[in-house]
C-alpha positions, -999 to +999 in steps of 0.1 A: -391+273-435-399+238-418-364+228-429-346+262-411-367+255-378-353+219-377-316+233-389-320+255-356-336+232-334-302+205-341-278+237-338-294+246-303-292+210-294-257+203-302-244+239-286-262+224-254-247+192-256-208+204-261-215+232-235-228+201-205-194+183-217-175+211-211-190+223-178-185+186-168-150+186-180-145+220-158-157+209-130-134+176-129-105+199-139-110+219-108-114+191-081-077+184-080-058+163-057-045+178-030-007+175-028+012+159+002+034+181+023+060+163+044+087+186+061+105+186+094+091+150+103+054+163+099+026+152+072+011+187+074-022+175+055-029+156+090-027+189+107-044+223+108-013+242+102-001+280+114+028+294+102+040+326+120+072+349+128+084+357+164+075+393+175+093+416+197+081+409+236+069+373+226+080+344+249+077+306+249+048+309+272+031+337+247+033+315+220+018+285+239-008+310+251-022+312+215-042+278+211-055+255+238-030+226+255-044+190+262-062+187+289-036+181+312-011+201+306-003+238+317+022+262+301+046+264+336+050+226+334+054+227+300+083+256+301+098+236+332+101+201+309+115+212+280+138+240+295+166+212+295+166+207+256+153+240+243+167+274+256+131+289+257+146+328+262+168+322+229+143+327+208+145+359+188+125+380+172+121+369+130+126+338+136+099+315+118+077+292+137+046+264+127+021+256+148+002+221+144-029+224+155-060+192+158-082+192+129-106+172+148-100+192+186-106+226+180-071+244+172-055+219+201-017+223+198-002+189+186+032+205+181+054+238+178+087+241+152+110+266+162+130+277+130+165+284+139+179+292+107+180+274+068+189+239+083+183+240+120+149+237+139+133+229+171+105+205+174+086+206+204+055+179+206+030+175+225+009+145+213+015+118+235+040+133+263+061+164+254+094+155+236+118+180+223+139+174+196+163+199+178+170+185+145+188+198+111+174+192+074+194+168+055+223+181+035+252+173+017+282+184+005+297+192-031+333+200-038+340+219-071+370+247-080+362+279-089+387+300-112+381+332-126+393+368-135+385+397-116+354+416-134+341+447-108+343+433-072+353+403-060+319+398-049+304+406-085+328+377-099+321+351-075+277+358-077+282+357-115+303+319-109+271+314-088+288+314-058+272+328-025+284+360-014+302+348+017+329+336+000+342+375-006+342+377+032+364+344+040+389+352+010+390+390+023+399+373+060+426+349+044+444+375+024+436+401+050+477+412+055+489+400+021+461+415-009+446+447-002+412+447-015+398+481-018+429+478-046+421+447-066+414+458-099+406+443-133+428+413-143+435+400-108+427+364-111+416+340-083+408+299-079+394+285-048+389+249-040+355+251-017+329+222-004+296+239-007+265+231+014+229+218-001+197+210+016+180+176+000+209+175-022+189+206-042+185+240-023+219+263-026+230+270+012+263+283+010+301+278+010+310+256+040+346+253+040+375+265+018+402+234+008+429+257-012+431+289-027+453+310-051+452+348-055+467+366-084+474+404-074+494+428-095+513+397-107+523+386-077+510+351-069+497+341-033+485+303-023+466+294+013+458+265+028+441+258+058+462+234+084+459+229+120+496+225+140+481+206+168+446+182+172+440+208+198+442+233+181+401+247+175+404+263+139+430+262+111+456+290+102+460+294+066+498+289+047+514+293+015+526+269-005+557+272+017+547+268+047+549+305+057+518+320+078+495+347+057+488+364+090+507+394+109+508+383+147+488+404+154+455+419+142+454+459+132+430+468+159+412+453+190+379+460+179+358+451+145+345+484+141+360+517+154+368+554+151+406+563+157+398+595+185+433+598+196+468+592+178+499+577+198+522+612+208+547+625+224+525+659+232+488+655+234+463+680+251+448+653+280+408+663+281+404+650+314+436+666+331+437+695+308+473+700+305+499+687+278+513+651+281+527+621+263+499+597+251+514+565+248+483+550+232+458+544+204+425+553+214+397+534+193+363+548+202+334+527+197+301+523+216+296+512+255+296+477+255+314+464+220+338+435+225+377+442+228+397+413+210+434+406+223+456+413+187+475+385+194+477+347+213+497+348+247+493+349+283+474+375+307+498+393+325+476+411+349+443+426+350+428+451+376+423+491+381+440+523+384+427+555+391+439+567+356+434+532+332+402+520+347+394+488+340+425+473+321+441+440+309+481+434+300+489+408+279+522+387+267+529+376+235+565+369+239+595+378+249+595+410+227+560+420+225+531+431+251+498+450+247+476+466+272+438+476+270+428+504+289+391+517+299+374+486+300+331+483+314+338+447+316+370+420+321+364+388+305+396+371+314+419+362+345+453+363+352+475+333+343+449+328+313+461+317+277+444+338+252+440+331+218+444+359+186+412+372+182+399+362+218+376+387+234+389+399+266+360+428+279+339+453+260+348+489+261+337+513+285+344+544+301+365+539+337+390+559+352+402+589+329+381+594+301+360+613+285+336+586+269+339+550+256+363+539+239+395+516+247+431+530+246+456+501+230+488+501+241+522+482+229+553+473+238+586+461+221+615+450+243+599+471+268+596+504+249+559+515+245+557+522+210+532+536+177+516+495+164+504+518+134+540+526+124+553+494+131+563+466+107+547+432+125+558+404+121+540+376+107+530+348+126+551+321+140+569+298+115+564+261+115+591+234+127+611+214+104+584+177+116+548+201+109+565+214+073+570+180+061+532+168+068+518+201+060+540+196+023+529+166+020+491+171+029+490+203+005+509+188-025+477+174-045+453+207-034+482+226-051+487+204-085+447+206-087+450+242-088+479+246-106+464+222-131+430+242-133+447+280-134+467+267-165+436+263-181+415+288-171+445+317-176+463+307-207+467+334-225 
């Protein structure tokens, strides 16, 4: 018996001792060190930090109204010193902010970082004298090709290459009068030469810019390449490996987004006059306010209002071809202006005779008015004999790169 009380008595003891180890292990296994967090120039461990989303209604001043300013500073002075810098009334609603606050001065604002987007931010600080600073995260570019053969959507093919989404949009822009691509179907191939955009060399942004590109549609084979004619020019036109334009002259509608209320005809019942007339037109309806594009680059002819076309702007592409934009809430341009393809001229509206927004598109051929929907356009101006020998030249190894990679990717 003596010997089973001491057998216990050790047993207790050494449960006691392991269980203290282990509770002392614990605890140092808990008290863990905390980790440094450096972003947009800020230790935030040296800070009382706030992170927060812009609401509807909130303001610069709001935001500042939140935590105490140093002593001698007020939020009007404040709005009045940075105002230069930071466009205080472009700040939107979702848009993240931080707030650096004093650990040792009650929630004193040290700082505010206004989040534009992935890369871009805002830093307004108020430590020593208020300095604004708008600043982008460090990135970097990486160039890779990416060939593969249609499988579902384009967009489908492209996420599964780990590609962002955005790419379907630009290559549906390029190939916009050449591939039709509610028709792609399995089979198509594609390769595209792209420089892609990372933050700290790590985080995925997004497709920054397209080098070269090859589409394979129903057998027939299209190349584009991006090239600017002029230094002036602001953004490139894409070309085949010819040096033939992929784009019509003009674009298939003056707006992004529209409802076709009214066809061109030679006999159309007029809602406003009530009484059976030719409607020289296309009428695309879309709400008050949405921006009308020219269809093509040339010079305003004349601007101004009639009782019948309201607000209304004439342009000249050339010799051949004019359009007019009828209906107009708002002119955006001036006679004697050069206007670029795609350039917004007004929004649409409702003046003179009609019925409800919209904007009524008129064209002309050799001074004919004419149906642009039954029309073959042409393509867009060719190059000179001096720009197709640079451009040949400057496309010659994007085009063996592809070539070289599409032989490899689509032997059969």
């Amino acid at each position: 018996m003596r010997y089973l009380v001491l057998a216990i008595l050790f047993v207790t003891f050494f449960t006691a001792c392991n269980s203290k180890e282990e509770s002392e292990k614990a605890k140092k296994a808990v008290v863990k060190k905390e980790p440094i967090i450096k972003e947009y120039g800020f230790t935030f461990n040296d800070f009382k930090v706030v992170r927060d989303t812009i609401r509807s209604g909130d303001t610069f001043g709001k935001l500042l109204e939140k935590y105490p300013l140093k002593d001698s500073l007020r939020i009007h002075d404040v709005t009045e010193k940075v105002k230069d810098s930071f466009n205080v009334r472009r700040i939107k609603a979702g848009k993240p902010y931080i707030m650096f606050l004093d650990k040792k001065k009650p929630n004193t604002l040290q700082a505010l970082v206004y989040i534009e987007d992935r890369i871009n931010f805002t830093v307004v600080d108020f430590r020593d004298s208020i300095v604004v600073s708008n600043k982008q995260k460090p990135t970097t570019l990486k160039r890779r090709v990416v060939a593969a053969e249609i499988e579902g959507s384009l967009s489908e093919t492209l996420s599964n290459a780990g590609v962002s989404g955005g790419l379907a949009n630009k290559l549906a822009n390029i190939y916009a009068y050449t591939v039709d691509f509610f028709k792609i179907q399995k089979g198509d191939k594609f390769a595209v030469t792209i420089n892609e955009r990372y933050i700290d060399d790590s985080i995925y942004v997004g497709v920054e810019s397209i080098e070269a590109s090859y589409f394979e549609h129903k057998g027939k084979k299209i190349f584009a390449f991006p090239y600017k004619l002029s230094e002036n020019q602001k953004y490139e036109d894409f070309y085949d490996e010819n040096g033939k334009g992929l784009k019509s002259m003009f674009l298939k509608a003056p707006l992004d987004y529209f409802r076709i209320s009214s066809r061109f005809s030679g006999r159309r019942f007029h809602p406003v006059q009530m009484r059976f007339k030719a409607h020289n037109g296309t009428d695309y309806a879309a709400p008050h306010g949405t921006p009308i594009k020219t269809t093509a680059s040339g010079v305003v002819e004349r601007t101004g209002y009639t009782a019948g076309n309201g607000n209304f702007v004439k342009v000249r592409h050339s010799s051949t071809y004019s359009t007019q934009y009828l209906h107009m809430s708002k002119i955006s341009v001036r006679n004697g202006q050069r206007v670029s393809q795609g350039q917004v001229i007004g929004k649409v509206g409702s003046t003179g005779l009609a019925t409800g927004p919209h904007v009524c598109y008129r064209f002309w051929k050799n001074g004919v008015q004419v149906d642009p929907l039954r029309l073959k356009l042409p393509n867009a101006e060719p190059m000179n004999d001096s720009h197709k020998q640079k451009y040949l030249a400057h496309i010659a190894p994007l085009k063996k790169e592809l070539d070289s990679i599409t032989a490899v990717k689509f032997k059969e």
